[in-house]
C-alpha positions as a Markdown table, in Angstrom:
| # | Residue | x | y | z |
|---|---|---|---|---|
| 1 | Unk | 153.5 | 37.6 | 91.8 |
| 2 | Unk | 156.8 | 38.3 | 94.0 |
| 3 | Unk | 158.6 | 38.0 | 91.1 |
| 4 | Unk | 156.9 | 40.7 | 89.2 |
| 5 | Unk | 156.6 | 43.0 | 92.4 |
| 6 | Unk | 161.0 | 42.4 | 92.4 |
| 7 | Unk | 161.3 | 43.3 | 89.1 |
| 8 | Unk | 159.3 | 46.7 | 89.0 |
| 9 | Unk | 161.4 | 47.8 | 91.9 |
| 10 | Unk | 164.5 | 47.2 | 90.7 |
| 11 | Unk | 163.5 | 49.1 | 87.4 |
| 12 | Unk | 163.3 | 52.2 | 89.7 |
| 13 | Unk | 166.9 | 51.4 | 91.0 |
| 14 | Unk | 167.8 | 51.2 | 86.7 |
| 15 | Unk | 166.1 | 54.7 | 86.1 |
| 16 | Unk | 168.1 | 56.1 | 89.1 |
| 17 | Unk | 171.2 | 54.0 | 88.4 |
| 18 | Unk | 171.9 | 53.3 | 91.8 |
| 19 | Unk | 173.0 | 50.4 | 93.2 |
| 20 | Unk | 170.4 | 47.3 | 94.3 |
| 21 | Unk | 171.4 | 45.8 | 97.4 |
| 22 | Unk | 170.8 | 42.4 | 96.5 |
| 23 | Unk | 171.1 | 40.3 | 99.5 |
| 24 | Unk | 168.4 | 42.2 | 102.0 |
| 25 | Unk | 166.4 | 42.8 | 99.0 |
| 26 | Unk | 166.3 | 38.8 | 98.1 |
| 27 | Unk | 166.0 | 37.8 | 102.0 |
| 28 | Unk | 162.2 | 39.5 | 101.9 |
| 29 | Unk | 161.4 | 37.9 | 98.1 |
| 30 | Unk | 162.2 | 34.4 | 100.0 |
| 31 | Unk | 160.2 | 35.3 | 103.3 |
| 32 | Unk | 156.9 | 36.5 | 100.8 |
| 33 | Unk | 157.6 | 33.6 | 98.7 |
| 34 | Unk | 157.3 | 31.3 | 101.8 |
| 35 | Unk | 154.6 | 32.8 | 102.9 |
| 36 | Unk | 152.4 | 32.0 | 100.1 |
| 37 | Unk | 153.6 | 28.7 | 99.6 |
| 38 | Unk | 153.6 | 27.6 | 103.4 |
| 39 | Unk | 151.2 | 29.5 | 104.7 |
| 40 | Unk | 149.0 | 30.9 | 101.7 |
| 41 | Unk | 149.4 | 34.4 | 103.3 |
| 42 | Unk | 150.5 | 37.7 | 101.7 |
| 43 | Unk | 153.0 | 39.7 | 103.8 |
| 44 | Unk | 154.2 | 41.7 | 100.9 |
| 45 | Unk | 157.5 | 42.6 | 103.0 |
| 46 | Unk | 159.2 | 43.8 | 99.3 |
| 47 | Unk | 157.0 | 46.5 | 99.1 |
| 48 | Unk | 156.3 | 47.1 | 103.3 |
| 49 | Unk | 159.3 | 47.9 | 105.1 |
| 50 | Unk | 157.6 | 48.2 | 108.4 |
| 51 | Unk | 156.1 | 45.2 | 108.1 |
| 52 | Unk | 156.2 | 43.5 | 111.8 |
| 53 | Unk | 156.9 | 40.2 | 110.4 |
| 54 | Unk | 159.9 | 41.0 | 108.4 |
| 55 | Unk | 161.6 | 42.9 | 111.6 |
| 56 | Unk | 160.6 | 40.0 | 113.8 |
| 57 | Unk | 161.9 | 37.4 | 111.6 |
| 58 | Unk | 165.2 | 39.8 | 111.4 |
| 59 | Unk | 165.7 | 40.1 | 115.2 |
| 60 | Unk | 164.5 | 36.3 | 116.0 |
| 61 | Unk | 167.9 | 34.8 | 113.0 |
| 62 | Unk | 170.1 | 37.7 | 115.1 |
| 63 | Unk | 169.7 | 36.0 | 118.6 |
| 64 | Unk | 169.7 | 32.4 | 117.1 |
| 65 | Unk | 173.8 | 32.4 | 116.2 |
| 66 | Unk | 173.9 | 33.9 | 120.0 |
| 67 | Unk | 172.0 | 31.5 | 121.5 |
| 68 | Unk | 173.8 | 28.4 | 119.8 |
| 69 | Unk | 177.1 | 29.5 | 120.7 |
| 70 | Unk | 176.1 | 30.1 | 124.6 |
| 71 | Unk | 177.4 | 28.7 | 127.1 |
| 72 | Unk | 174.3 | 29.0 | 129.3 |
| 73 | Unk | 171.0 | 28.5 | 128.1 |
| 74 | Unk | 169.7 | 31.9 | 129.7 |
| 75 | Unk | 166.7 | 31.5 | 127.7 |
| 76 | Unk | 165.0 | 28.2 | 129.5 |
| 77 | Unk | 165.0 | 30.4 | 132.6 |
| 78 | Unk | 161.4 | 30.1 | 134.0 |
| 79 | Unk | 159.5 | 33.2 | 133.2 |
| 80 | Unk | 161.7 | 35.5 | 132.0 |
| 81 | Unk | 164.4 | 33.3 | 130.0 |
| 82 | Unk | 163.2 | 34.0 | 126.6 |
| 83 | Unk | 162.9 | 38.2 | 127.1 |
| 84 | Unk | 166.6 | 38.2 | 128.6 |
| 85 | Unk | 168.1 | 39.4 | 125.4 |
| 86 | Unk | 164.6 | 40.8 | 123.9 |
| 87 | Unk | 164.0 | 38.1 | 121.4 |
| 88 | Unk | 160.8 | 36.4 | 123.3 |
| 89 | Unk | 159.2 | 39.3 | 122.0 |
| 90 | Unk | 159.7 | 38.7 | 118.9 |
| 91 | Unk | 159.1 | 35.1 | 119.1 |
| 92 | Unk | 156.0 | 35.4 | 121.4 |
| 93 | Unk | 154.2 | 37.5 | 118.1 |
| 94 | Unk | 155.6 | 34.7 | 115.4 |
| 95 | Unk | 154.0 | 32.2 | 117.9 |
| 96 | Unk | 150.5 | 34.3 | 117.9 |
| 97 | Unk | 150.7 | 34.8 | 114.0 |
| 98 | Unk | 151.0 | 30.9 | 113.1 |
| 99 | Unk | 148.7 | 30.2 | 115.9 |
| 100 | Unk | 146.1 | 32.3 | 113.9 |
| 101 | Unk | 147.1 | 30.8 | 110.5 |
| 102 | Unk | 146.3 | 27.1 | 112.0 |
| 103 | Unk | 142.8 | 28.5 | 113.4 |
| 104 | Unk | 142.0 | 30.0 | 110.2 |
| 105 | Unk | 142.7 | 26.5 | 108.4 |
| 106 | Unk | 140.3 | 24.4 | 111.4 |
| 107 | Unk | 137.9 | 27.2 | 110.7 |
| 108 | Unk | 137.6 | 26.3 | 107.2 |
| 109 | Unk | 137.6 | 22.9 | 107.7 |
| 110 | Unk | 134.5 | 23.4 | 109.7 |
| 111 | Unk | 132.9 | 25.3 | 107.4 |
| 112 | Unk | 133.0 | 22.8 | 104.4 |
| 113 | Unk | 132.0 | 20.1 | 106.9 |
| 114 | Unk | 129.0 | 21.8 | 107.6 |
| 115 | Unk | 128.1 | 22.7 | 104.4 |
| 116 | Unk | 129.2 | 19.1 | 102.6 |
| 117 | Unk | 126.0 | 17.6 | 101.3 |
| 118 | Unk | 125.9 | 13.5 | 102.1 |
| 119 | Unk | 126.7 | 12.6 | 98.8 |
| 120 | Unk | 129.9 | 14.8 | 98.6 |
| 121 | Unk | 133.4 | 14.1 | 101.0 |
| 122 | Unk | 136.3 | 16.0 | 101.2 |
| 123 | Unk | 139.7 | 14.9 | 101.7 |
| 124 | Unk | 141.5 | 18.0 | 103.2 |
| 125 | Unk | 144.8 | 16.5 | 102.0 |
| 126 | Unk | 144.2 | 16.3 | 98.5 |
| 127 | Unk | 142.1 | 19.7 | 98.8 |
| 128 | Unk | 145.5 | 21.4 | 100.5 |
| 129 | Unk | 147.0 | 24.4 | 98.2 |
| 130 | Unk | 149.4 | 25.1 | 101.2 |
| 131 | Unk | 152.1 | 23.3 | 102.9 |
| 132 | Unk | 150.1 | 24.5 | 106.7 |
| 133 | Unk | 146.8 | 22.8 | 104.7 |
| 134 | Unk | 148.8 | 19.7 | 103.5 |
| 135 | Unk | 149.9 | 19.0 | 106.8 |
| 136 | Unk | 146.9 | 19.5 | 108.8 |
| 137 | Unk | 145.0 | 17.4 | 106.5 |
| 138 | Unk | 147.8 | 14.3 | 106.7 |
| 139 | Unk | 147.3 | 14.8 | 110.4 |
| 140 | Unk | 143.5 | 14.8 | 110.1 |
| 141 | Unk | 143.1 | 12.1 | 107.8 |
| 142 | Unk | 145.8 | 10.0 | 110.0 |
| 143 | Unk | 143.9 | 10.8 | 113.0 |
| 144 | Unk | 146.9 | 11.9 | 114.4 |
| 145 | Unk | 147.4 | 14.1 | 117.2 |
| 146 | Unk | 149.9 | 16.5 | 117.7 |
| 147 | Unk | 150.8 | 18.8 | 120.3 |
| 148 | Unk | 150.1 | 22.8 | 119.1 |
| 149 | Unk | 153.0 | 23.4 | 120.5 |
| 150 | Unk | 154.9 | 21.3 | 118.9 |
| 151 | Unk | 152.8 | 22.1 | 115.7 |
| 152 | Unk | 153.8 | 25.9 | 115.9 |
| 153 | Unk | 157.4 | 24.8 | 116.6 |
| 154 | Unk | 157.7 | 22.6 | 113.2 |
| 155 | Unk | 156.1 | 25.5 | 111.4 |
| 156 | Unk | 158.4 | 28.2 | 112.7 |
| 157 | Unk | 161.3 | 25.9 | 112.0 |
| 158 | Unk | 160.3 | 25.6 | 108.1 |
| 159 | Unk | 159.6 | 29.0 | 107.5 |
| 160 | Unk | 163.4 | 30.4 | 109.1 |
| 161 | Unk | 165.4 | 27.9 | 107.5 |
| 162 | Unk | 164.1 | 28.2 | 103.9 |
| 163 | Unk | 164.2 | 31.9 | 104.2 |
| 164 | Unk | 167.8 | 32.2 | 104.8 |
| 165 | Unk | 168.8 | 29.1 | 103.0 |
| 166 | Unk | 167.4 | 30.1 | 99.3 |
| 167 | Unk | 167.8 | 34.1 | 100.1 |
| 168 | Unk | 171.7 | 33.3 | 100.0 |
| 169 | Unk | 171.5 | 30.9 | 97.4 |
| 170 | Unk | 169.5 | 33.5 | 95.4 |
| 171 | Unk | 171.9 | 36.1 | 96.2 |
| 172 | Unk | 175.3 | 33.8 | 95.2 |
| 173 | Unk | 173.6 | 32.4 | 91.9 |
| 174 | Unk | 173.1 | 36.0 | 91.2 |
| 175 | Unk | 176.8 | 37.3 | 92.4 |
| 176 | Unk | 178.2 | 35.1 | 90.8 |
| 177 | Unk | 176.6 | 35.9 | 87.4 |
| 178 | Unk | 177.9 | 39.4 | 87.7 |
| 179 | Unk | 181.3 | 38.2 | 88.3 |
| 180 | Unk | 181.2 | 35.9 | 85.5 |
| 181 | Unk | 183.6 | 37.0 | 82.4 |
| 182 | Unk | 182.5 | 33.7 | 80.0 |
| 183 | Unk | 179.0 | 35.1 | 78.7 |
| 184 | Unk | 177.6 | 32.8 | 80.9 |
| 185 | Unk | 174.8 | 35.9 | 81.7 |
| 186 | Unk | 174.2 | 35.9 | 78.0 |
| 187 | Unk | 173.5 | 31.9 | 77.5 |
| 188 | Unk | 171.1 | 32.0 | 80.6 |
| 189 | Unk | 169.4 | 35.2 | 79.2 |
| 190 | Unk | 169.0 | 33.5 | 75.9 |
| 191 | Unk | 167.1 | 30.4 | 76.9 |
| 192 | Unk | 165.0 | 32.5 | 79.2 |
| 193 | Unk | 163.8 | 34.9 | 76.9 |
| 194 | Unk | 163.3 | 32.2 | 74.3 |
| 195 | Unk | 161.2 | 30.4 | 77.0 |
| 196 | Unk | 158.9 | 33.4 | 76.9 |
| 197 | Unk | 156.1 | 33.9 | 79.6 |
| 198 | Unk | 158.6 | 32.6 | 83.0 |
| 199 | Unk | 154.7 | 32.2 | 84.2 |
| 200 | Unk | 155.0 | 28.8 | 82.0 |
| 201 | Unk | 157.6 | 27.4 | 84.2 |
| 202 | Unk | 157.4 | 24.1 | 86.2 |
| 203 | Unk | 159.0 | 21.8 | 88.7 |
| 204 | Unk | 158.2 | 19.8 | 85.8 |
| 205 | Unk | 159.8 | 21.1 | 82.2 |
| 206 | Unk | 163.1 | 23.3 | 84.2 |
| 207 | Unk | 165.4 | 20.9 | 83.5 |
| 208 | Unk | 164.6 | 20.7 | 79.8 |
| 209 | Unk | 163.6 | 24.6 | 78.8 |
| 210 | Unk | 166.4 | 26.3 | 81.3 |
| 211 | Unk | 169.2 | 23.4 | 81.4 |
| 212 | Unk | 171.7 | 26.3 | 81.5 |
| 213 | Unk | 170.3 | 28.0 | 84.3 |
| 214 | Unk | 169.1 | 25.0 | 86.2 |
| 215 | Unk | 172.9 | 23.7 | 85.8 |
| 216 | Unk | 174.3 | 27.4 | 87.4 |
| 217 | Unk | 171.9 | 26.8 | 89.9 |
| 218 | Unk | 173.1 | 23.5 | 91.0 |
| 219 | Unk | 176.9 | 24.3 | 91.0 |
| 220 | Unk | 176.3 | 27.5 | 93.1 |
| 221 | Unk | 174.2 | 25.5 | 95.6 |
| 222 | Unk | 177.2 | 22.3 | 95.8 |
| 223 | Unk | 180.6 | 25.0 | 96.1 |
| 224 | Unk | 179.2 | 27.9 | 97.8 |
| 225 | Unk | 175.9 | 25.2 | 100.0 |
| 226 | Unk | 174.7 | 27.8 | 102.6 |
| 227 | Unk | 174.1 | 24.1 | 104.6 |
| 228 | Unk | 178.1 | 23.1 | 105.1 |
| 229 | Unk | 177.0 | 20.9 | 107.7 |
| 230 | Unk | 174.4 | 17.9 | 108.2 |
| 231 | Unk | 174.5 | 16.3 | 112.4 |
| 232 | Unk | 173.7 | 12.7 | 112.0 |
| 233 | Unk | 173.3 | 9.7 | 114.9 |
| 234 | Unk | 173.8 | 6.2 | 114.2 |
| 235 | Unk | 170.2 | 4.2 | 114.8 |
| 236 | Unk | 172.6 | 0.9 | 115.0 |
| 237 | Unk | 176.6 | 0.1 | 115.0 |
| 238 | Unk | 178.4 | 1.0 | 112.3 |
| 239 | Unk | 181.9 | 1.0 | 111.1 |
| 240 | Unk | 183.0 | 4.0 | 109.4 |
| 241 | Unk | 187.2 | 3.9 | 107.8 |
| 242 | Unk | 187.8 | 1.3 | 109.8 |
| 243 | Unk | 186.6 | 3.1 | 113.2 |
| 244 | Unk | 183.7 | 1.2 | 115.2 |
| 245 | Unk | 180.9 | 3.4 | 115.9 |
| 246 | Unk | 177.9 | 2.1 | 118.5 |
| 247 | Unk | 174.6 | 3.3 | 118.1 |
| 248 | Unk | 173.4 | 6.3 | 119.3 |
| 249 | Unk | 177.0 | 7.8 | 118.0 |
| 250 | Unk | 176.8 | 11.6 | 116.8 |
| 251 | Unk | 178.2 | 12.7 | 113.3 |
| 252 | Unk | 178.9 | 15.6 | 111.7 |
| 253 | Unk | 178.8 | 15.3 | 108.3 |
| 254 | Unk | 180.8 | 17.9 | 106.1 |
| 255 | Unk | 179.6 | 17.9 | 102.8 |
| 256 | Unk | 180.5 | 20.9 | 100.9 |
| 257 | Unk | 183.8 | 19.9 | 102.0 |
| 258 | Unk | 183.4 | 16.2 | 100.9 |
| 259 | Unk | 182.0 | 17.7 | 97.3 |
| 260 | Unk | 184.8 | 19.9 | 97.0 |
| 261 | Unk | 187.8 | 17.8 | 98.7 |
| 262 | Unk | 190.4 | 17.2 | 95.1 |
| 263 | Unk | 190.7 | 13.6 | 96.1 |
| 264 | Unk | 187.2 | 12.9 | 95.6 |
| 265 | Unk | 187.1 | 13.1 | 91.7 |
| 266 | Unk | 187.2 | 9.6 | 91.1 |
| 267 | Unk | 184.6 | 8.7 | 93.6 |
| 268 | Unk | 181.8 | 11.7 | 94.0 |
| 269 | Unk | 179.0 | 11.6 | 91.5 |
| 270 | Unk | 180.1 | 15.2 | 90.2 |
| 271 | Unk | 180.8 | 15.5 | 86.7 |
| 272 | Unk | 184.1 | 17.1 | 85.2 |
| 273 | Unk | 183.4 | 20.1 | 83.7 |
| 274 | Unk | 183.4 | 20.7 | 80.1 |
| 275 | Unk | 186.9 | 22.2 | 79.9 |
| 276 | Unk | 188.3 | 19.2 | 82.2 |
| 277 | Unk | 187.4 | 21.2 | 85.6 |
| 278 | Unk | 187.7 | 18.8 | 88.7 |
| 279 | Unk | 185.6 | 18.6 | 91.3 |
| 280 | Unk | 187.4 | 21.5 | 93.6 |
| 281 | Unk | 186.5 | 24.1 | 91.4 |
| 282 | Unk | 183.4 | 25.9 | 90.3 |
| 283 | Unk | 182.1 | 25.5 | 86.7 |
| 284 | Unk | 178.6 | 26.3 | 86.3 |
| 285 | Unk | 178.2 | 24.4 | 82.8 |
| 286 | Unk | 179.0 | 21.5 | 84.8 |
| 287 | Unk | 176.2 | 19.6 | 84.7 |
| 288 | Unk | 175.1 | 19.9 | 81.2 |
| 289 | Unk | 174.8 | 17.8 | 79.2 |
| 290 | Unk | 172.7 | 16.2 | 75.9 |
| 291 | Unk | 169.9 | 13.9 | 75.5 |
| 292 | Unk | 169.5 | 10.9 | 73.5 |
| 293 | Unk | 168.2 | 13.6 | 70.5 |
| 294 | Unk | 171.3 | 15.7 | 71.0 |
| 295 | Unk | 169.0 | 18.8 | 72.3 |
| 296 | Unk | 170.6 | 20.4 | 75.6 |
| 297 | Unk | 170.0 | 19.3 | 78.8 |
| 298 | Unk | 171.2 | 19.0 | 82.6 |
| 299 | Unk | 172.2 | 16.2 | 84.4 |
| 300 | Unk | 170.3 | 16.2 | 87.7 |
| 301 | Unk | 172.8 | 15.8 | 90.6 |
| 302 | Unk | 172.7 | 13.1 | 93.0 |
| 303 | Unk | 173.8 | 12.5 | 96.7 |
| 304 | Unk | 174.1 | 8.5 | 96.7 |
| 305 | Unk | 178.3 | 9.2 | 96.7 |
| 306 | Unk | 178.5 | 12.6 | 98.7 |
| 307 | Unk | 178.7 | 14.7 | 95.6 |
| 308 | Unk | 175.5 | 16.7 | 96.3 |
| 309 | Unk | 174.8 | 16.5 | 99.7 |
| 310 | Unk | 173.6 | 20.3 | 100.3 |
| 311 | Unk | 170.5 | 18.9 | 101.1 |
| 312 | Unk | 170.9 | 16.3 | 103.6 |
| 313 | Unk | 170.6 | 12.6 | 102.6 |
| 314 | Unk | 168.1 | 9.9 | 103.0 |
| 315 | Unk | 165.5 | 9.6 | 105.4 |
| 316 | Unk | 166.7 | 13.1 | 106.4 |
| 317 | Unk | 167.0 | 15.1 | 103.2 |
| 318 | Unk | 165.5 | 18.5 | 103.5 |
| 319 | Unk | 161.7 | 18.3 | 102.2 |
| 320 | Unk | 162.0 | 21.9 | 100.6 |
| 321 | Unk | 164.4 | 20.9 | 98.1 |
| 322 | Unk | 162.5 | 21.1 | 94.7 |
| 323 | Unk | 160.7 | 23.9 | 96.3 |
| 324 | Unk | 163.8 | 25.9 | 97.2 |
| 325 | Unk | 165.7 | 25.0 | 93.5 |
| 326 | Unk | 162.6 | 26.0 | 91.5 |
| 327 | Unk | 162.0 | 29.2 | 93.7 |
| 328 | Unk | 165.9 | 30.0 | 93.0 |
| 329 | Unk | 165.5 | 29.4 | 89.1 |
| 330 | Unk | 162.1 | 31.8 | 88.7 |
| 331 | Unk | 163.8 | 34.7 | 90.7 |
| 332 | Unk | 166.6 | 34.5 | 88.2 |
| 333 | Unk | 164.3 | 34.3 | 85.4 |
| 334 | Unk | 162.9 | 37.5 | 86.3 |
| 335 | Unk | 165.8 | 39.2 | 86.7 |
| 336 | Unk | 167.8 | 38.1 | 83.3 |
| 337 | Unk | 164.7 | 38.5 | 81.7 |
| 338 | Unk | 164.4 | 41.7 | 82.2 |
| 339 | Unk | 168.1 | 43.1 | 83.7 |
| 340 | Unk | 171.9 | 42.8 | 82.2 |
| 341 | Unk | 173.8 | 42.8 | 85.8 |
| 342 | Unk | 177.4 | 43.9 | 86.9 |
| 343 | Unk | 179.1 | 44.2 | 90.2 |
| 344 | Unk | 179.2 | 48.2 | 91.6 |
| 345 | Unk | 182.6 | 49.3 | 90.8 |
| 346 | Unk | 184.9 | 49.3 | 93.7 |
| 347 | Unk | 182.8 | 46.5 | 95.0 |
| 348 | Unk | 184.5 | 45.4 | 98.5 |
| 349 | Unk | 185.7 | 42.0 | 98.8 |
| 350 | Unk | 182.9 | 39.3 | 99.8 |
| 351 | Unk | 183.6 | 36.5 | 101.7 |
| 352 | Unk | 181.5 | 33.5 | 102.9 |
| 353 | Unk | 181.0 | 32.9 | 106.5 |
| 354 | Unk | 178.8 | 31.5 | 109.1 |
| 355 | Unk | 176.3 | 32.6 | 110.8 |
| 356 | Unk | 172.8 | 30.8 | 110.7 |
| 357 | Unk | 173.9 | 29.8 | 107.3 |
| 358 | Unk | 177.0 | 30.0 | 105.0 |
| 359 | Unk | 176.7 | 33.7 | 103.4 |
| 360 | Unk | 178.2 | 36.8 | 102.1 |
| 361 | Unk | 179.4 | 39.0 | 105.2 |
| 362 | Unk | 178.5 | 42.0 | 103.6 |
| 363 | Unk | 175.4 | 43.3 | 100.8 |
| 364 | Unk | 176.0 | 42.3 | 97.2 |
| 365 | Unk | 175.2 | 44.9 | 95.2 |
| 366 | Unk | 174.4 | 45.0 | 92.2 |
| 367 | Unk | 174.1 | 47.4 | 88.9 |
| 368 | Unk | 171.2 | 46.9 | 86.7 |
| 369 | Unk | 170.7 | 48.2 | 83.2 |
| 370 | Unk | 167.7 | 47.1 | 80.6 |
| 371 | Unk | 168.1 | 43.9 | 79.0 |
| 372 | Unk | 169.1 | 44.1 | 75.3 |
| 373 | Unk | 166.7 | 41.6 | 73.5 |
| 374 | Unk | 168.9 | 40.8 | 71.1 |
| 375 | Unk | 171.6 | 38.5 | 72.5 |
């Protein structure tokens, strides 16, 4: 549905032949995404620029950088702490929203308990069709309790850091495209219009009916990771290159840097590219590769040697990681489906950097023109 609504307003930007400016446009795709997924609510923000959620959400990531990087925290001030630099406003109305989305869910709960006939149970975790609904029901099924508080806190968490997180990773996969100079646009285009209806796609059959896009995806996500970064602590002692570290020591794990570091070609689990391309450089056929029939496929990346660790490790890896690759791979499905896409001319240079994630300092932007069928 987001998907569809993305594509019939970028065919107005083709009929005007202006430019689409890609990464604001893909920031509200992942925050209406989320919200169907997480919350099984509709904020439409694509199609609603004054939507009160998307300028919240907007102002709460802009004082998040601020606060991190302060010296004081102003904002545990009682009282007035949080409205010091005008972002408990914003936070106070995200706080009300999920609060309302976690009554709706208890009010429907009671509703099928009261209407359940003896002979019939529910299980509200096996019932759940949203992430809020999965977790309440674990929760209620555990008869665990949980602060609401705390509750609210976990939610807001989930729904900021998968917004920014796949909006960049959209916006790269998709930058990088337009840059490309090998047909790579072309191969992805072909499998996807082959595949047909994108409506047919699954966490389940991506890797084997959009290897080549699945494999862009992947590389995009391990060179330019919007997560550089994971912040570990040792549960027990541990020696690490020959340094003793007791428990309770803090880590900082750097990653991307591990992934991309030239000395780690014999050791990461990343796979030379198909032209001999180490690990330090970016090769988006990377991780093709063939089955045991010969027929195209991708070789799905690993962390167990550092190679891939975008999305934490262990115990710890992020829980929206399927969620966020498959999400990636149907936006771009819609798009080369229905869009060839170029760089505007004169484009001005982009460079990574961090704020709340790794991303482009300034708007891609993007020139669409009708997809050719014929490829």
């Amino acid at each position: 549905m987001v998907s569809e609504r993305l594509v019939q307003k970028w065919k107005t930007n083709c009929q005007d032949g202006t430019p689409v400016e890609v990464t604001s446009e893909l920031f509200k795709v992942a925050m209406d995404m989320i919200s169907l997924i997480a919350y099984g609510q509709d904020l439409d923000t694509l199609r609603n620029e004054q939507n009160i959620v998307k300028k919240d959400v907007s102002t709460m990531f802009g004082y998040v950088l601020k606060r991190a990087l302060s010296p004081l925290p102003y904002w545990k001030v009682p009282l007035i702490g949080q409205y010091i630099d005008g972002c408990g406003w914003a936070l106070s109305r995200m706080t009300k929203l999920l609060n309302s989305y976690v009554d709706q869910f208890e009010q429907k709960q009671h509703s099928l308990a009261t209407t359940t006939t003896t002979t019939t149970t529910t299980n509200p975790e096996n019932d759940a069709e949203t992430v809020l609904e999965k977790m309440l029901g674990m929760l209620k099924k555990d008869d665990t309790k949980m602060k609401r508080d705390r509750m609210i806190g976990n939610l807001l968490t989930l729904f900021f850091a998968a917004i920014d997180t796949v909006s960049t990773s959209m916006s790269i996969a998709l930058w990088k495209l337009a840059e490309d100079n090998t047909g790579l646009q072309d191969e992805l285009a072909q499998e996807i219009i082959e595949l047909g209806d994108s409506s047919e796609l699954s966490l389940e059959n991506m890797n084997s009916v959009l290897p080549r896009t699945r494999s862009h995806i992947f590389e995009c996500i391990r060179v330019f990771s919007p997560s550089r970064t994971s912040f570990l602590e040792t549960n027990k002692g541990a020696t690490l290159g020959g340094v003793e570290l007791p428990k309770g020591t803090k880590l900082m794990v750097m990653g991307q840097y591990a992934s991309m570091h030239p000395e780690g070609n014999d050791t990461l689990d990343v796979p030379v590219g198909p032209n001999g391309e180490g690990n330090d450089q970016f090769c988006p056929r990377r991780w093709l590769t063939t089955d045991e029939n010969g027929k195209l496929s991708v070789r799905q990346p690993t962390n167990s040697k550092g190679g891939y660790f975008s999305f934490g490790h262990g115990l710890r890896i992020c829980p929206g990681k399927e969620f966020a690759e498959a999400e990636i791979a149907f936006v771009l499905a819609a798009v080369l489906q229905n869009f060839e896409i170029s760089m505007k001319p004169n484009h001005d240079k982009i460079t990574l950097v961090m704020n709340f994630v790794c991303s482009p300092d300034i708007d891609v932007e993007l020139m669409l023109s009708p997809r050719r069928v014929e490829i």
